[in-house]
N, C-alpha and C positions, 0 to 999 in steps of 0.2 A: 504493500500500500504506500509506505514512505517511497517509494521507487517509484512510483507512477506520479505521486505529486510533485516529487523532483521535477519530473517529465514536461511533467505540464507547467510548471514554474517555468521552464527553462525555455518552452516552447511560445508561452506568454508574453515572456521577455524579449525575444527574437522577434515576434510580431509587435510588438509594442515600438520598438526600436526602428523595424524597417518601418511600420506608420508613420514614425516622426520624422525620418530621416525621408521619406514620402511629402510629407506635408514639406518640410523646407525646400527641398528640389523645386516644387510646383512654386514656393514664395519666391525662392533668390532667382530663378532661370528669368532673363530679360523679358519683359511681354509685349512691347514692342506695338503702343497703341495710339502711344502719343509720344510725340517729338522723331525718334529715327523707328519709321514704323513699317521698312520697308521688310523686317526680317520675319512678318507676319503671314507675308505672300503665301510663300510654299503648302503652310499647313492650311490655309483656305478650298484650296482645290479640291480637298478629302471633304471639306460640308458640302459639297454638291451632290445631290439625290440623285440627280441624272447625270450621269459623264458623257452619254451620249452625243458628243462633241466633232464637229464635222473639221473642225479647222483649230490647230494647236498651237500657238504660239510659243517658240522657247527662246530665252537670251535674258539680258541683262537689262538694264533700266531704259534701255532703248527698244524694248516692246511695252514694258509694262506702264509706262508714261506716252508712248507714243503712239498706241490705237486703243480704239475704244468699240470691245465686242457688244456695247450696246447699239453704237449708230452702226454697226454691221449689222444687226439683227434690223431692225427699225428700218434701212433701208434696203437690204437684202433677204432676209432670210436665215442670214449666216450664223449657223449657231457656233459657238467659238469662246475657246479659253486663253489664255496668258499666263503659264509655266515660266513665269520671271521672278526675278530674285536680283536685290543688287548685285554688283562687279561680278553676276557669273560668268566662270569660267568654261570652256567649250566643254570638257570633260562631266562636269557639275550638270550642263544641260545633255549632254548623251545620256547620263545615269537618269536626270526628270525624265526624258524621253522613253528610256527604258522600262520605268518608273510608272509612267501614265499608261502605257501599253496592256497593263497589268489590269487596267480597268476599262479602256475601249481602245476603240482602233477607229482614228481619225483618217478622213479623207488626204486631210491637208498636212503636213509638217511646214510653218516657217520659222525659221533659226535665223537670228540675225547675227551678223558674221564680224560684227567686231571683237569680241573675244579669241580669236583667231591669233590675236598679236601675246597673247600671253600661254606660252607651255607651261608652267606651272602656277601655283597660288601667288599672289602675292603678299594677302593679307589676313590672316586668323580669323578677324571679325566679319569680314564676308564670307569665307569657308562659313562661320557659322549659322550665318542668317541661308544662306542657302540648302544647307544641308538640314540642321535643326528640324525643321517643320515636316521632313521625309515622313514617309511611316517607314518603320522598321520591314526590310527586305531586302533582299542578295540585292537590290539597286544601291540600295542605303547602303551598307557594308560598303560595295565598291566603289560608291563614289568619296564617302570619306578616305579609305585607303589612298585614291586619287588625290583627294584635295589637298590632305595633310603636310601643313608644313612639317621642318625638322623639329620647334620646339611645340609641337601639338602632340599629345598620347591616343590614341582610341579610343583606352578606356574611359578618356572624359566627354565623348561623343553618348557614353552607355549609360553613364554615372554623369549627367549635367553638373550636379550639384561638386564632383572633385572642379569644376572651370569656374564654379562662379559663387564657392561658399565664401570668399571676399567681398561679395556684394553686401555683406550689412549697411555699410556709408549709404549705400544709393537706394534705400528700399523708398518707397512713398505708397501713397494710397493705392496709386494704379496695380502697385503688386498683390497685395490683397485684397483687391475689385474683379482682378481676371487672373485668379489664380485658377480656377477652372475652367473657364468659358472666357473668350476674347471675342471685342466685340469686331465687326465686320470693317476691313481696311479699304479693300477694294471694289471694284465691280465687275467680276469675272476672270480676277486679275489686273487689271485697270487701273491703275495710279491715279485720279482726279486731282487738277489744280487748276482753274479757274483765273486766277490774277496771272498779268501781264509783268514780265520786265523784254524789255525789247534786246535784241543781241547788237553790240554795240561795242567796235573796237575787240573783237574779238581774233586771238591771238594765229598767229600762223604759225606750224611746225617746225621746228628747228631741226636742221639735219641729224640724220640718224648713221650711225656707221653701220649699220645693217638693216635691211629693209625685208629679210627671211622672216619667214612664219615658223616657228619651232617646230620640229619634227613630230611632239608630242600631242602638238596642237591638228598638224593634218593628220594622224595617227585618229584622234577622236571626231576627223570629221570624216574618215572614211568609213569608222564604225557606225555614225550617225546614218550616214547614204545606204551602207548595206544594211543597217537593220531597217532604216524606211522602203528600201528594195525585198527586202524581204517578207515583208507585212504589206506589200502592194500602196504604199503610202507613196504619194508626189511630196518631193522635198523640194520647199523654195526657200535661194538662199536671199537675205535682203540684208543690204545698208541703210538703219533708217539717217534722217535727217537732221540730226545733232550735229553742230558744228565744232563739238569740242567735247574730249580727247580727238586732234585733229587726225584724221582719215587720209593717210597720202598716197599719190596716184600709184606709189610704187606697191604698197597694200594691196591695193583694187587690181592691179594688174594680175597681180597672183591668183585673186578671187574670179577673174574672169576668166585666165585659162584653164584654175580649174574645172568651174563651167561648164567651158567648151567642151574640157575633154572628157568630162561624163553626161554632158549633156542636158546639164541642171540649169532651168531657168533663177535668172540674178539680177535682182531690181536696186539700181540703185540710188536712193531719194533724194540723197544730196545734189546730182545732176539731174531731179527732176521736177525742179520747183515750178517750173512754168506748168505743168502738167499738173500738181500737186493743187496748185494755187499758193502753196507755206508761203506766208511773209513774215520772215523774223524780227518785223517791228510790234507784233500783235500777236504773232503764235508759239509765243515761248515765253513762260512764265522765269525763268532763270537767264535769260541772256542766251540762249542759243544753244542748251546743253539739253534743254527737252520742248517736247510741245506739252501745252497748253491745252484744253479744254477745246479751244475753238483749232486748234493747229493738229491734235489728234484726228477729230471730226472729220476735217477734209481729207487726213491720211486715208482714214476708213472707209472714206465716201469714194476714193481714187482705188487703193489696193483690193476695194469688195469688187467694186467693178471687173477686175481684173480675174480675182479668184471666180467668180460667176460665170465669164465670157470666154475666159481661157482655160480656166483648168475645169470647170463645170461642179463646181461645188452645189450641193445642193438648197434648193430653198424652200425653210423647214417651215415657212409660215401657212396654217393652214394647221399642222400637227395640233389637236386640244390639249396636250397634255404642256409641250412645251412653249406654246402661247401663253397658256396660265401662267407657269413659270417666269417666261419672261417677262408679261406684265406686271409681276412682282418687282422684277429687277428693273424697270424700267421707273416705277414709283421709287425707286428706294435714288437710284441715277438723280432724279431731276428734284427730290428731295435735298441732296447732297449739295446739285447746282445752288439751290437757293440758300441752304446756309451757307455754303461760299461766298457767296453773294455779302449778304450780312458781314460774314469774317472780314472779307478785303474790302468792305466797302463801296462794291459796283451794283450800280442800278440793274 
């Protein structure tokens, strides 16, 4: 009898221990809902009912600020997500790619191909806002494997709480408001921001002694093309229209032969503003490093056009299930526009 109570002391104890040490993981891990709130992206994707998603967006802050899968639905049809995350990395977007597959199979892949100039990480705090939000799966494994700088463990990939039990200094309300539940960042992926600053003296690129893509970087765009070849998925590569980190023709050259030589269409927005409409005195809320609200808009209104007429994406308007849906998302959209509004001050 004394032996079994032992047992049970001991087994109490363990559970009592991993609950607490449960409850602080959930307090100290970043939440990421106000102020730098881009690290909330990834894990939003999983609250979608339906993934049933014709068109995927994957890349770095240059999709997920730069189109807007609402005015693609509203004026196409196009039902579509944005698998964005800041500074990702190409390998980081092969593994979401691998990662969403897991849950449908989209018509469309676009990958925007600035990421291309970095083979490895360059900074721990993007590794983590990217990777973080995964669900746990052979994606997730390998893409941290991938990411990991030299002074990152894995085990604190498993164990959040060994990266961030120094967080006491920075706790505030917001950490025990959504330590469970966070509330909603985006709109299908979508980055909103509303206010203008115009792009203005904005810097040109200083010679580079090397204008090569690292080996490690075309290494994960060929696993990108062959797993989209494999899954009968159309890959489109795109440059969106950010004018900064500056984009030099010697870059592009690369991106176009390789292209050519598998035969991938490659749009690239920065040589197509006439076409776009973009005016960087109105459609960039930061000086030219994203669009804006009204600068997304036309991107959507230009590239749906294109996915509809060229690659023949489908048009899902008419379905009752996901009309519902989206006219949820569409209230919540123009809800957001209006407190913006309020926020910055514009009529």
């Amino acid at each position: 009898m004394k032996k079994s109570k032992k047992v049970i002391v001991i087994l109490v104890t363990v559970a009592i221990i991993i609950a607490v040490l449960y409850f602080l993981q959930k307090l100290l891990v970043p939440k990421y809902v106000d102020g730098i709130v881009e690290g909330a992206l990834v894990a939003e994707y999983y609250q979608e009912e339906n993934k049933d998603f014709d068109v995927i967006f994957i890349g770095d802050c240059e999709v997920y600020e730069n189109f807007s899968p609402v005015a693609l639905w509203e004026e196409y049809g196009i039902n579509s997500y944005i698998r964005g995350s800041a500074e990702q990395y190409i390998f980081q977007s092969y593994y979401l790619l691998e990662d969403t597959l897991r849950y449908h199979k989209p018509e469309v892949v676009v990958f925007n191909i600035q990421s291309l100039q970095f083979g490895k990480a360059q900074n721990e705090a993007y590794n983590r806002m990217s990777i973080e939000g995964m669900k746990w799966s052979k994606s997730k494994v390998d893409c941290i494997k991938a990411s990991m700088t030299e002074e990152e463990d894995f085990i604190t990939y498993v164990f959040p709480i060994l990266r961030y039990h120094s967080r006491w200094n920075e706790i505030t309300s917001e950490d025990f408001k959504y330590m469970f539940k966070s509330k909603k960042i985006s709109h299908n992926g979508y980055f909103m921001r509303i206010d203008v600053k115009a792009a203005e003296n904005v810097p040109t690129g200083r010679p580079l002694g090397n204008y090569d893509f690292d080996e490690n970087a075309w290494k994960y765009l060929d696993m990108m093309r062959e797993l989209c070849d494999e899954n009968d998925i159309k890959l489109i590569m795109i440059k969106a229209p950010s004018l900064y980190p500056y984009w030099y023709d010697q870059y592009d050259a690369q991106v176009v032969d390789y292209a050519k030589k598998y035969n991938l269409p490659y749009y690239n927005f920065l040589s197509l503003g006439d076409e776009t409409g973009i005016d960087y005195s109105t459609d960039t809320y930061d000086g030219g490093l994203h669009m804006n609200l009204s600068g997304a808009e036309k991107l959507s209104h230009y590239f749906g056009n294109i996915l509809v007429n060229e690659y023949g994406v489908s048009d899902r308007r008419g379905d009752a299930t996901l009309e519902a849906i989206w006219n949820e998302k569409i209230k919540d959209y123009n809800a957001e526009i209006e407190a913006q509004k309020i926020k910055y001050g514009i009529d």
